[in-house]
C-alpha positions in Angstrom: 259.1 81.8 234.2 260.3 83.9 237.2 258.4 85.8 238.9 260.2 88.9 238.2 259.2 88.6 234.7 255.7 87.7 235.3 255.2 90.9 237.4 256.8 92.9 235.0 254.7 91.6 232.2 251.3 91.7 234.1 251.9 94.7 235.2 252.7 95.8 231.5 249.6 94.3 230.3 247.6 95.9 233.1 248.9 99.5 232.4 248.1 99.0 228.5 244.3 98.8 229.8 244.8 101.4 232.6 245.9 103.9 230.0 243.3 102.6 227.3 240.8 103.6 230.1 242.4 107.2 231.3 243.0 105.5 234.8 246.3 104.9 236.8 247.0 101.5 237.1 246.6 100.9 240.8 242.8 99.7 241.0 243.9 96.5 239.3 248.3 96.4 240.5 247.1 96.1 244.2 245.5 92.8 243.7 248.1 91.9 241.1 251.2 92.8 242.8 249.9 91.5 246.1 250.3 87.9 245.0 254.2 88.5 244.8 254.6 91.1 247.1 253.7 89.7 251.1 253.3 93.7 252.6 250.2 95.4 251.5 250.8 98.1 253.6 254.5 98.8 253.4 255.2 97.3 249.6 252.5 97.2 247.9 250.8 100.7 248.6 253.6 102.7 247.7 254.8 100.5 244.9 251.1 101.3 243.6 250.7 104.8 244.2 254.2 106.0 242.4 252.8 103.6 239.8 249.6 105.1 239.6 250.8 108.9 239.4 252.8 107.9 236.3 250.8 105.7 234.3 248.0 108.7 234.8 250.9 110.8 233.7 251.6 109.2 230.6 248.3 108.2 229.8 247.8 112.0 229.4 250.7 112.3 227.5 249.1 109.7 224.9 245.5 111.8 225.0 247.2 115.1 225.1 248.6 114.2 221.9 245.7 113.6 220.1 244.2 116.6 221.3 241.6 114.7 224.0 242.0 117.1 226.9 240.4 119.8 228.0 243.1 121.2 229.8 241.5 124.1 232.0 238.9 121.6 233.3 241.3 119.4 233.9 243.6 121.4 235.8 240.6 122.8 238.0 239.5 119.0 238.5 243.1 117.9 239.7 242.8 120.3 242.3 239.4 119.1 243.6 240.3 115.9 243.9 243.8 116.2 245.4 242.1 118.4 248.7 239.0 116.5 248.9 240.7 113.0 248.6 242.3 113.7 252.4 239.0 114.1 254.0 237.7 110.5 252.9 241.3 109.3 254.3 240.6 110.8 257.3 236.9 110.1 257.9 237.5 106.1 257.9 239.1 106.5 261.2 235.3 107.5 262.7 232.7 105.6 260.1 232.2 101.9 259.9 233.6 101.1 256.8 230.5 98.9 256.1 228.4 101.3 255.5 230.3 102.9 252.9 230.9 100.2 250.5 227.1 99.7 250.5 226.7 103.3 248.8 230.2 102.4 246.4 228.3 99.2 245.2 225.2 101.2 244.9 227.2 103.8 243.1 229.3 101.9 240.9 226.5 99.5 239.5 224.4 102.3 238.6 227.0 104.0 236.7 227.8 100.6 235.2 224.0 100.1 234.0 224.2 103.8 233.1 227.2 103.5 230.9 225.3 101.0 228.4 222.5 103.0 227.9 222.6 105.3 225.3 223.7 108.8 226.1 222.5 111.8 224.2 225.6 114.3 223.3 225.2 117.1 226.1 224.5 120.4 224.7 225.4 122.3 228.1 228.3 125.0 228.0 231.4 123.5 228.3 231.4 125.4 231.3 228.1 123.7 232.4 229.5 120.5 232.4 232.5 121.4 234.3 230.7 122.9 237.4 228.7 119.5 237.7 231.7 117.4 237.9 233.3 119.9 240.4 229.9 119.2 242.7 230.6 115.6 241.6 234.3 115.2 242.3 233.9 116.6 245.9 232.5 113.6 247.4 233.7 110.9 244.4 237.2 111.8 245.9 236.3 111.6 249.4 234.5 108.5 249.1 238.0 106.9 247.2 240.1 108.2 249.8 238.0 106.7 252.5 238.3 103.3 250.5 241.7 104.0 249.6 241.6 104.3 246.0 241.8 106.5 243.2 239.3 108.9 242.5 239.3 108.2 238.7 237.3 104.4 238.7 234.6 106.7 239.6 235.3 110.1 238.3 235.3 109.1 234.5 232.1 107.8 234.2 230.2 110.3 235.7 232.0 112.7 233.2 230.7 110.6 230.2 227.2 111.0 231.8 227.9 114.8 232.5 227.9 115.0 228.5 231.8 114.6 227.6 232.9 112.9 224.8 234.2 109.3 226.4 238.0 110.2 225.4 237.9 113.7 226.4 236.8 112.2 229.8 239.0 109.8 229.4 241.9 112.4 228.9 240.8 114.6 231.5 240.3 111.8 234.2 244.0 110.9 233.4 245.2 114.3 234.6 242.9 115.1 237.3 244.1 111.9 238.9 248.3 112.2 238.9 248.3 114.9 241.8 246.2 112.6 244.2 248.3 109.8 243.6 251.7 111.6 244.6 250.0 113.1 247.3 249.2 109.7 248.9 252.1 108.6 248.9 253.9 111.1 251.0 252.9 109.6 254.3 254.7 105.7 253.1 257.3 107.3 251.8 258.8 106.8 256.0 258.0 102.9 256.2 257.9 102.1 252.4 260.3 99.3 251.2 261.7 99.7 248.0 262.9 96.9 245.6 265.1 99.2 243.4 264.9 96.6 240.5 261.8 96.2 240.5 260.4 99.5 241.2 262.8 101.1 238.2 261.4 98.3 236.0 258.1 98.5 236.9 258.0 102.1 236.6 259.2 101.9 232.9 257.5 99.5 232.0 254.0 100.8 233.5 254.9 104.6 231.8 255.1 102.7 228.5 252.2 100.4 228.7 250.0 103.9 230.0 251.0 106.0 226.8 250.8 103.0 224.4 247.2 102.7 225.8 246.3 106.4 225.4 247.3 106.5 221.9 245.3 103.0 221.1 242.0 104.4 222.3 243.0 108.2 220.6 243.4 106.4 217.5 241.4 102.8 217.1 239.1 103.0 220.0 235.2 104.4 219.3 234.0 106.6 222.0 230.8 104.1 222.4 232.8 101.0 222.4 235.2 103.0 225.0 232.3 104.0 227.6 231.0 100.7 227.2 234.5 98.9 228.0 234.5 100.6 231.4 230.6 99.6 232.0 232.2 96.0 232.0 235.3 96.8 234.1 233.4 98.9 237.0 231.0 95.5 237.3 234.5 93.1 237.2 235.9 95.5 239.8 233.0 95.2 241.8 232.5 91.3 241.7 236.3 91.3 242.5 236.0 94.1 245.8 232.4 91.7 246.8 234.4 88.5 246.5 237.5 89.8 249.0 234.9 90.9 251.5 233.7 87.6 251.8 
């Protein structure tokens, strides 16, 4: 098998899961594609980030159609994250990088641990509920710009624990994610290096894989056994991020 046809069917497989989870697909493509692809910085980021934007595009597609967004929270998210994501991108330049990732582990492994606990339905105004993940967003999307990825691996999980209904999150994590994602990628779009083949094929295939996700967790997917799929990603994610520091 080529390896044009095992990039295109990984990358298939990991959108499927991407969308399942309301996420883009590029916390899981960059280590993927960077097996095949030898420039992180010129191929693989803004393969990724064009990839990102539309699986989180089409992942909302599949949500929106069963009804699991809340659009006007979404919307007002979206623009959160897209300003605030800048100011993480440009703090790395003046804070050791170190000290960061000690507060992301921290972070992430307390929402993991969080996510298998039981969560009581919130009973807050919808309203309520969207002012805390506004205070939350702010520095969720700083912190992923400073680390250079999407806002969404940690964005969802808190909105389970802010009360919403796992595929509601997951629906309006989807949306409030594409704008970052194009965002980003305007300063590569200078240096990027495009594989037209690929990039169309990857593109199709990822928008496909996203939406057939969406609609597999709208339809078969229990909002406990959802929140408690991403508990078991975030701690996979992390091992992976420990094990390329070291």
């Amino acid at each position: 098998m080529n390896t044009f046809i095992i990039m295109t069917i990984g990358l298939g497989v990991l959108a499927i899961l991407s969308g399942m989870l309301g996420l883009g697909v590029a916390f899981a493509a960059v280590p993927f594609l960077s097996l095949f692809l030898p420039d992180l910085v010129n191929q693989v980021q803004p393969l990724t980030l064009i990839l990102n934007g539309l699986t989180a595009l089409f992942a909302t597609f599949g949500f929106a159609k069963s009804g699991n967004i809340f659009w006007k929270d979404a919307l007002i998210l979206s623009i959160v994250t897209t300003l605030a994501a800048p100011i993480g991108a440009y703090l790395v330049h003046f804070i050791n990088q170190t000290y960061v990732l000690y507060v992301y582990f921290v972070v992430v492994l307390y929402l993991a641990y969080s996510l298998f606990r039981p969560v009581k339905a919130g009973k807050e105004e919808r309203g309520n509920k969207l002012n805390m993940a506004l205070v939350f967003a702010i520095p969720i999307s700083i912190l992923a710009g400073f680390l250079g990825i999407g806002p969404g691996f940690l964005l969802m999980p808190t909105l389970i624990l802010l009360g919403y209904e796992p595929k509601k999150a997951a629906g309006i994590n989807a949306f409030a994610v594409t704008p970052p994602s194009f965002s980003a990628l305007i300063p590569h779009l200078s240096t990027a290096v495009w594989d037209p083949k690929l990039t169309i094929t990857l593109i199709f295939v990822g928008a496909a894989g996203a939406f057939l996700g969406a609609r597999l967790t709208s339809l078969y997917v229990p909002n406990e056994r959802l929140k408690q799929l991403f508990g078991i990603l975030i701690v996979i994610m992390t091992a992976y991020k420990i094990y390329t520091l070291f």
